[in-house]
C-alpha positions in Angstrom: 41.9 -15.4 -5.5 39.4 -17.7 -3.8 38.8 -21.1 -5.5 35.2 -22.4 -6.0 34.1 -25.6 -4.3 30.8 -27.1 -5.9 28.5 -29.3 -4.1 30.2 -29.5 -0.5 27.1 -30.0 1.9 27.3 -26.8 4.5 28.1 -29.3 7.5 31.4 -30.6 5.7 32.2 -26.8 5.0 31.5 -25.4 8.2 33.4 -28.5 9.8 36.3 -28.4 7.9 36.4 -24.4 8.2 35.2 -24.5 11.8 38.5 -26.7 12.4 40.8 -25.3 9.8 40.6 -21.5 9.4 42.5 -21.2 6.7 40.7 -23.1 4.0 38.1 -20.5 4.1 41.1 -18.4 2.8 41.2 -20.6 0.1 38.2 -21.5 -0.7 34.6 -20.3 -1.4 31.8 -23.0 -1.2 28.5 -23.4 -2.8 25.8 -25.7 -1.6 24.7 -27.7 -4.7 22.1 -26.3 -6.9 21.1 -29.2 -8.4 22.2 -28.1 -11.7 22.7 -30.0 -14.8 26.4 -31.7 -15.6 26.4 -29.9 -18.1 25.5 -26.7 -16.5 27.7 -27.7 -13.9 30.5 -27.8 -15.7 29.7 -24.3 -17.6 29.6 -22.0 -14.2 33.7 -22.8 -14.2 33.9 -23.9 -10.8 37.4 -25.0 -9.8 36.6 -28.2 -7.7 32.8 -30.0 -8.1 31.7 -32.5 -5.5 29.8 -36.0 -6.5 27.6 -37.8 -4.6 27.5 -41.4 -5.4 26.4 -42.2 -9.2 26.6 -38.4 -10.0 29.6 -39.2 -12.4 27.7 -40.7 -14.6 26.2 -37.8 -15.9 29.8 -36.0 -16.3 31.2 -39.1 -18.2 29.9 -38.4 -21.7 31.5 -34.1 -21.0 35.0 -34.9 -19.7 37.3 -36.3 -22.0 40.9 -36.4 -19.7 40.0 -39.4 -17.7 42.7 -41.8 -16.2 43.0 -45.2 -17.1 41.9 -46.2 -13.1 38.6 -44.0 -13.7 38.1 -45.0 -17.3 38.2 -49.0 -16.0 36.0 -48.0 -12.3 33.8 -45.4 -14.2 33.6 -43.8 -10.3 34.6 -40.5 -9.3 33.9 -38.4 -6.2 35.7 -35.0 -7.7 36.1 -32.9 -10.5 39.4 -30.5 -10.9 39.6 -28.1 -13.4 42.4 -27.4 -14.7 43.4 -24.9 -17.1 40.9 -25.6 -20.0 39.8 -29.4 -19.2 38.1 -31.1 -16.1 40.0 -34.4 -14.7 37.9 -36.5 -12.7 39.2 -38.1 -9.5 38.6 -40.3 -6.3 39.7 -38.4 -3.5 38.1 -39.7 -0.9 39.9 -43.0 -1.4 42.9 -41.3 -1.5 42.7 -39.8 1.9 41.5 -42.7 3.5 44.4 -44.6 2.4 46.5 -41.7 3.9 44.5 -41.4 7.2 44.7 -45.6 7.7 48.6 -45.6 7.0 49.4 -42.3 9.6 47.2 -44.2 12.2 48.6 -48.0 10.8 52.1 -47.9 10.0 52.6 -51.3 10.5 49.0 -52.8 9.4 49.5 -55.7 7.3 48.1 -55.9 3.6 47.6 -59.7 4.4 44.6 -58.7 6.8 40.8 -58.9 5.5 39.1 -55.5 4.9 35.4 -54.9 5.3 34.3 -52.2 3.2 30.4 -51.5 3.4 28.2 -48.8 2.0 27.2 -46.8 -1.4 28.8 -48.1 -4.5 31.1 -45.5 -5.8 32.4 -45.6 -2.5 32.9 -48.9 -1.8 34.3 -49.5 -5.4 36.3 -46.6 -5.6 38.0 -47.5 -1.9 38.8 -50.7 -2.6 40.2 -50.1 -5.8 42.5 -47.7 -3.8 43.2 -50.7 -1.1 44.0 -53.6 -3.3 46.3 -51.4 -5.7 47.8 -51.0 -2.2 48.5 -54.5 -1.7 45.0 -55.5 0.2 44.0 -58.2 -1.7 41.1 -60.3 0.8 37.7 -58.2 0.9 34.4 -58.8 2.5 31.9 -55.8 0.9 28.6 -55.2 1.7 26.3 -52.5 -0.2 23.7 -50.7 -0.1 22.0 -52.5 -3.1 23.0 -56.0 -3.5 22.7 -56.2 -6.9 25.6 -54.0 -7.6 28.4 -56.1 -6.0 28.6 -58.2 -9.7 29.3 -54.8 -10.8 31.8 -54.3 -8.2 33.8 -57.9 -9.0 33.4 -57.2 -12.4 35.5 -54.0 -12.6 38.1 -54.6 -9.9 38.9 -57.8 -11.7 39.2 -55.8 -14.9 42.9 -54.3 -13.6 43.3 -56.0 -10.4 44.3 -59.4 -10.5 44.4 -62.3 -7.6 41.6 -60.7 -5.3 39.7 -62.7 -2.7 36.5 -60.7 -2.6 33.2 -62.1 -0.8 29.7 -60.7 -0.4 27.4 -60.0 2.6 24.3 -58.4 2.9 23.6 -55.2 5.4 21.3 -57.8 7.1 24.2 -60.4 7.4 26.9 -58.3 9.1 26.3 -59.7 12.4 27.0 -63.5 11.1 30.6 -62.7 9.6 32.6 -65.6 11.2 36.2 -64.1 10.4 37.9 -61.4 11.9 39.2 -58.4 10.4 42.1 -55.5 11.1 39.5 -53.2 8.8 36.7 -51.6 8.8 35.5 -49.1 6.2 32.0 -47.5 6.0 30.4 -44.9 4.8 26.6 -46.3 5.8 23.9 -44.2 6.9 21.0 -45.4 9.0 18.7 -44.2 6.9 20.0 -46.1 4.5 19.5 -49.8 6.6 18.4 -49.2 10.5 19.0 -52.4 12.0 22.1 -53.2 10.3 23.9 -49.6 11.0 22.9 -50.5 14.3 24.7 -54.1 14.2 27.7 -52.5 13.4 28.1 -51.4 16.9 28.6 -54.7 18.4 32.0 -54.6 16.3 32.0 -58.5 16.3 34.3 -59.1 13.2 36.7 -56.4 14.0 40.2 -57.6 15.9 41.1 -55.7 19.0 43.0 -52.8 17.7 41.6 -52.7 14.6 40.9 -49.9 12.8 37.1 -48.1 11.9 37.1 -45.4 9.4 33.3 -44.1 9.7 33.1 -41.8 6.1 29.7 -41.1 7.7 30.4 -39.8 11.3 29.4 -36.1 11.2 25.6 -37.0 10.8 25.9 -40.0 13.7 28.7 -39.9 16.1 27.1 -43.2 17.6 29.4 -45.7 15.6 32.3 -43.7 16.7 31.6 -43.7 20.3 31.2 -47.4 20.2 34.1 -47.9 18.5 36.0 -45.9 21.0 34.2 -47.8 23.9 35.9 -51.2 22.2 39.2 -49.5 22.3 39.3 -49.7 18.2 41.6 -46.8 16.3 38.9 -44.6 15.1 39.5 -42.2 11.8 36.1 -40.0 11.6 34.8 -38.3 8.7 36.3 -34.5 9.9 39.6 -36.0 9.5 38.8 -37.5 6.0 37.2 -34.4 5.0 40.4 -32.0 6.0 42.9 -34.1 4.0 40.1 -33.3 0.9 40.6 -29.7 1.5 44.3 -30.2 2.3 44.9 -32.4 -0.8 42.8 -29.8 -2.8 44.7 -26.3 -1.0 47.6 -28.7 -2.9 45.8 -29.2 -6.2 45.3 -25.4 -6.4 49.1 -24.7 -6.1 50.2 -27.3 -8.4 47.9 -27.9 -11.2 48.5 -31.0 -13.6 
């Protein structure tokens, strides 16, 4: 039997499915409905989807939450399993993966720039410093959340070196970085997705993980252009269906 996939946009299905044939064995997808948590949660769908701050309004329903979600109070996905829902960050997870396949011998020493919405930023470099990454710059979409950001990290995380720029600011970062992590639209901040293309703070070789690319290839072509080790967003999203093709076989 099929599993259900809630709240997938129909570009991530089709792209994943377009690329991977199977997982449309696997899987059946529904575009979101933008139904209620708790309505949500009552159609029994095996894996739901969340945009950033959607959690929030799952929180107060789920009650098997991990210790890493309970402190970051972040998650991008929901498994059921048997009669509970555990809440996840999945996207972190395969990020991690898709940097150490292309990285084997990247250094944790090296600074990572992680900019973009705040569940992802926070849940990604959560996932990074329990890693051993322990220097970050992080820019956001709303400056007034990076407190926010410190705050938890430093919660469970000890010894981090974490600094702040704004979107507007990206082209005056004087150090250089191995890392680049972003899942920033340009809707979100024109000029300073454009700014990203100049690459200035990124060390030759480094690596640019665009969480973003499907929408706007342009980042990744750049990146290319500067010879930079490029993980795109169709990569990202087929270790989410292949970590969840996993999920479904071997339920917690």
């Amino acid at each position: 039997m099929k599993k259900t996939v809630y709240g997938f946009s129909k570009i991530a299905a089709d792209l994943s499915v377009k690329d991977h044939p199977q997982f449309n064995e696997k899987f059946d997808f529904i575009a979101n409905e933008d139904l209620t948590a708790a309505a949500t949660l009552a159609r029994n769908f095996d894996f739901i989807l969340l945009g950033d701050g959607d959690y929030e309004q799952f929180r107060p329903l789920i009650k098997a939450i991990g210790w890493k979600i309970n402190h970051l109070s972040v998650a991008d996905l929901i498994v059921r399993e048997a009669n509970h829902y555990r809440p996840m960050n999945l996207e972190a997870d395969c990020i991690l993966h898709a940097i150490q396949t292309h990285m084997v011998t990247m250094s944790t020493s090296t600074t990572v720039l992680v900019i973009g919405y705040f569940d992802f930023v926070l849940s990604v470099a959560a996932k990074l410093a329990l890693a051993g990454f322990s220097k970050f710059i992080i820019s956001l979409a709303n400056d007034s959340q990076f407190t926010i950001i410190k705050k938890r990290l430093a919660e469970f995380i000890f010894n981090l070196d974490i600094k702040y720029v704004s979107l507007n600011e990206l082209t005056q970062i004087q150090q250089t970085s191995s890392l680049l992590i972003s899942n920033l639209s340009e809707k979100v901040n024109q000029e300073a997705y454009e700014s990203l293309t100049y690459f200035n703070f990124l060390s030759a070789g480094g690596v640019f993980v665009d969480a973003h690319s499907q929408s706007n290839t342009s980042l990744i072509e750049e990146a290319r252009r500067a010879e930079l080790n490029v993980i795109e967003e169709s990569e990202i999203l087929t270790l989410k269906f292949k970590t969840m093709v996993d999920l479904s076989k071997n339920p917690s």
